[in-house]
C-alpha positions as CSV (number, residue, x, y, z in Angstrom):
1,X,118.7,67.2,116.0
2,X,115.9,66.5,118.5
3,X,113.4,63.0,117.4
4,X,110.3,65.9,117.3
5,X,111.9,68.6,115.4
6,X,112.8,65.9,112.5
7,X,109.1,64.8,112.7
8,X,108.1,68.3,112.3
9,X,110.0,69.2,109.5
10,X,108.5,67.5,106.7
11,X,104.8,68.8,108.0
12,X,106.5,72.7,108.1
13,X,107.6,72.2,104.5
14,X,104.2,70.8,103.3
15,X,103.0,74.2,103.2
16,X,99.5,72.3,104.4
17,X,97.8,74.1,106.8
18,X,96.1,71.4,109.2
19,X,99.3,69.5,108.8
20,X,101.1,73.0,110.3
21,X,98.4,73.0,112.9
22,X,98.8,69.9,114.2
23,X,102.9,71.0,114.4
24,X,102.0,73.7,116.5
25,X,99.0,72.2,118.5
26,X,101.6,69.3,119.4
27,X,104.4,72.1,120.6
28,X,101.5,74.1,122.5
29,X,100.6,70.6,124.4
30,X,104.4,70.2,125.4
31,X,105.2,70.7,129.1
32,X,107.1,74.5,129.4
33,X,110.6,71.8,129.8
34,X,109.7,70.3,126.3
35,X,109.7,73.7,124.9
36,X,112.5,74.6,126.6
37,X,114.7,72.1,125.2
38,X,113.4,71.8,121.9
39,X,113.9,75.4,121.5
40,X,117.8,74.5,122.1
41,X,117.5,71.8,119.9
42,X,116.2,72.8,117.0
43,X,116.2,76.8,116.8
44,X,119.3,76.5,114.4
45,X,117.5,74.3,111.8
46,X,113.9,76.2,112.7
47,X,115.9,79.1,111.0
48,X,117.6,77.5,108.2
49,X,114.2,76.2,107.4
50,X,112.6,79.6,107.2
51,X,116.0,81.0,105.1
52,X,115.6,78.2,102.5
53,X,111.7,78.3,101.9
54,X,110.5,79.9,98.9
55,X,106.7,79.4,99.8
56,X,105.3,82.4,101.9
57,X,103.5,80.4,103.6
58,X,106.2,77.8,105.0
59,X,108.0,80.8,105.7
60,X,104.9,82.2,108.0
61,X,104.3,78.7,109.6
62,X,108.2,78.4,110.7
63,X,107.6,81.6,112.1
64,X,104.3,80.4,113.9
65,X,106.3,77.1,115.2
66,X,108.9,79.6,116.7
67,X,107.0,81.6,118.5
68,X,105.3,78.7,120.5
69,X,108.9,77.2,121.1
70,X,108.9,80.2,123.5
71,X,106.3,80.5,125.8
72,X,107.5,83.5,127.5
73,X,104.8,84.6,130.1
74,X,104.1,81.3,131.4
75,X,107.7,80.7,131.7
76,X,108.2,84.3,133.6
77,X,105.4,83.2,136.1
78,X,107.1,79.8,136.7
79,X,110.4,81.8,136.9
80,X,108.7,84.1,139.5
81,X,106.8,81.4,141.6
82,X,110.4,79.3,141.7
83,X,109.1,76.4,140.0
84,X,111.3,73.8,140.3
85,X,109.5,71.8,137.6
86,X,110.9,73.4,134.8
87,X,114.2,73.0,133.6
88,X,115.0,76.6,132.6
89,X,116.9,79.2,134.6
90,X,116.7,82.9,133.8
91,X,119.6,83.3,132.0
92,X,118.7,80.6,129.4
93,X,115.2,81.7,129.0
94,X,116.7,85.5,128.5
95,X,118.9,84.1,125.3
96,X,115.7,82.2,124.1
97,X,113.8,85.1,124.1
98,X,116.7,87.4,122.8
99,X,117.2,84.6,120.0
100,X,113.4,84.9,119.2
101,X,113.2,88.3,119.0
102,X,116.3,88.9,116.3
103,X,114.6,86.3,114.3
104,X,111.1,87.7,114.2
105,X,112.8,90.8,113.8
106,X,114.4,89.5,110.3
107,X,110.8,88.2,109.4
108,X,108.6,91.3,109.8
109,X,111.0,92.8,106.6
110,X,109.9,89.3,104.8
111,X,108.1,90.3,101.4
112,X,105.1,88.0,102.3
113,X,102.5,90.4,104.1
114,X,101.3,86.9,105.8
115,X,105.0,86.5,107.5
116,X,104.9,89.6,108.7
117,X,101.9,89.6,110.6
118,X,102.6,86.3,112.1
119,X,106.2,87.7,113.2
120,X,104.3,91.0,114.4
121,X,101.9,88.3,116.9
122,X,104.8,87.1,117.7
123,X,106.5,90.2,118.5
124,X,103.9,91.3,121.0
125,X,104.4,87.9,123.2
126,X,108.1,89.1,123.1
127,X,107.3,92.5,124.0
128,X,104.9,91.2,127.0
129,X,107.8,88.9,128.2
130,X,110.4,91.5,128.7
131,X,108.0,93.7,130.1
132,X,107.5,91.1,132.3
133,X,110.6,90.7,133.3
134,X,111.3,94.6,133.6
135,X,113.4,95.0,131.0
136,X,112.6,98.5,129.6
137,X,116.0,99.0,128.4
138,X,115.5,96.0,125.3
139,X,111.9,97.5,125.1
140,X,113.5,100.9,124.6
141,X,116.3,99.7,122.1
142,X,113.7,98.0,119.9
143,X,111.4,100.8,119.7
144,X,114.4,102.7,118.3
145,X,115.7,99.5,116.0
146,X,112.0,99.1,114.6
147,X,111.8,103.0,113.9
148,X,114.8,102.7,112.0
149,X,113.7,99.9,109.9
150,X,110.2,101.3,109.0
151,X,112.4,104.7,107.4
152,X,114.6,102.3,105.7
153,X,111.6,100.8,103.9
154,X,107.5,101.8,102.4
155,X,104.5,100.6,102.0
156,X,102.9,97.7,104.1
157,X,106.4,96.4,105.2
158,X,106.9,100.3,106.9
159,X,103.3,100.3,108.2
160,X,104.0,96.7,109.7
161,X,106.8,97.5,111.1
162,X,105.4,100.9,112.8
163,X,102.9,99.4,113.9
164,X,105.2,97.0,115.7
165,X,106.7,100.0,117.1
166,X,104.1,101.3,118.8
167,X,103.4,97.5,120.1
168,X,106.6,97.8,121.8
169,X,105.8,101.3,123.4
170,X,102.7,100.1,124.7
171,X,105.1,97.7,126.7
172,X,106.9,100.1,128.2
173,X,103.8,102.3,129.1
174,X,103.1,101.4,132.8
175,X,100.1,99.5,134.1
176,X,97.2,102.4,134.5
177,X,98.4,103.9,131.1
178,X,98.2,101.2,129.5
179,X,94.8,100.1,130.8
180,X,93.2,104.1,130.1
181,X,94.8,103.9,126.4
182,X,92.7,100.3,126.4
183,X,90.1,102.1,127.4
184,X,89.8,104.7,124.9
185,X,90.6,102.6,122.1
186,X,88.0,100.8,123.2
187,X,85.4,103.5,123.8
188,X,86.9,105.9,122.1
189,X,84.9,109.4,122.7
190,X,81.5,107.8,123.7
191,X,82.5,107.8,127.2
């Protein structure tokens, strides 16, 4: 287990919420490399965490401490500019993300309506990394996986998890559509 992770631990599992910001301030400070290797580190016991908490909101800040373990778009900019600096290829940051994703997959079913907004935030960095990286066909196969999980469940958890949906369309939407569909959610009819 990596030294940070086992001093992050015990501040997850507080359930306090500065002591949880401080967690993920000190992730968001690491260099993309930190990330990178804590992510490889610790993702095991970042989930085992989550599967073991009984408090809604551990659950939702294990799920906040994930997503920062994977800064996708500045890694896919580094990637792109061949930054040497970091110690990442392509291939490792693609698992990362793809390891991300199935687990903030599992926590937008979670029964606490604060976990699954903080795994749909999440979602919409995972979205904007694989668009990023042009990969429309993941884009595609989660619109479908996500429309199949809303009809396999009601309520909030469905409306979370269409709305999630349509987070991930919007990804695959090209550059001017997205911008005009920006634009008129913005302005609406007043235009």
């Amino acid at each position: 287990m990596h030294q940070r992770w086992s001093d992050f631990a015990p501040e997850l599992e507080s359930g306090e919420s500065d002591r949880v910001n401080d967690v993920i301030d000190d992730i968001s400070d690491m260099s993309l490399s930190e990330r990178s290797e804590l992510f490889n580190s610790c993702f095991d016991e970042v989930v085992q965490l989550y599967e073991a908490a009984d408090d809604g909101y551990v659950r939702q800040s294990v799920v906040r401490v994930a997503d920062q373990l994977v800064p996708g778009l500045p890694i896919v900019a580094a990637l792109d500019n061949d930054d040497r600096s970091i110690a990442i290829d392509e291939a490792t940051f693609q698992d990362q993300t793809d390891a991300l994703c199935g687990f903030l997959l599992e926590a937008l079913t979670d029964d606490d309506g604060r976990v699954r907004q903080a795994a749909k935030r999440g979602l919409k960095d995972v979205f904007r990394t694989y668009d990023a990286l042009d990969d429309e066909e993941t884009l595609e196969a989660l619109v479908i996986e996500l429309d199949d999980m809303a009809g396999e469940t009601s309520g909030t958890q469905a409306k979370h998890l269409r709305e999630a949906k349509e987070d991930a369309k919007f990804s695959l939407q090209s550059g001017v559509a997205r911008l005009v569909e920006g634009f008129e959610e913005e302005f609406g009819g007043s235009i």
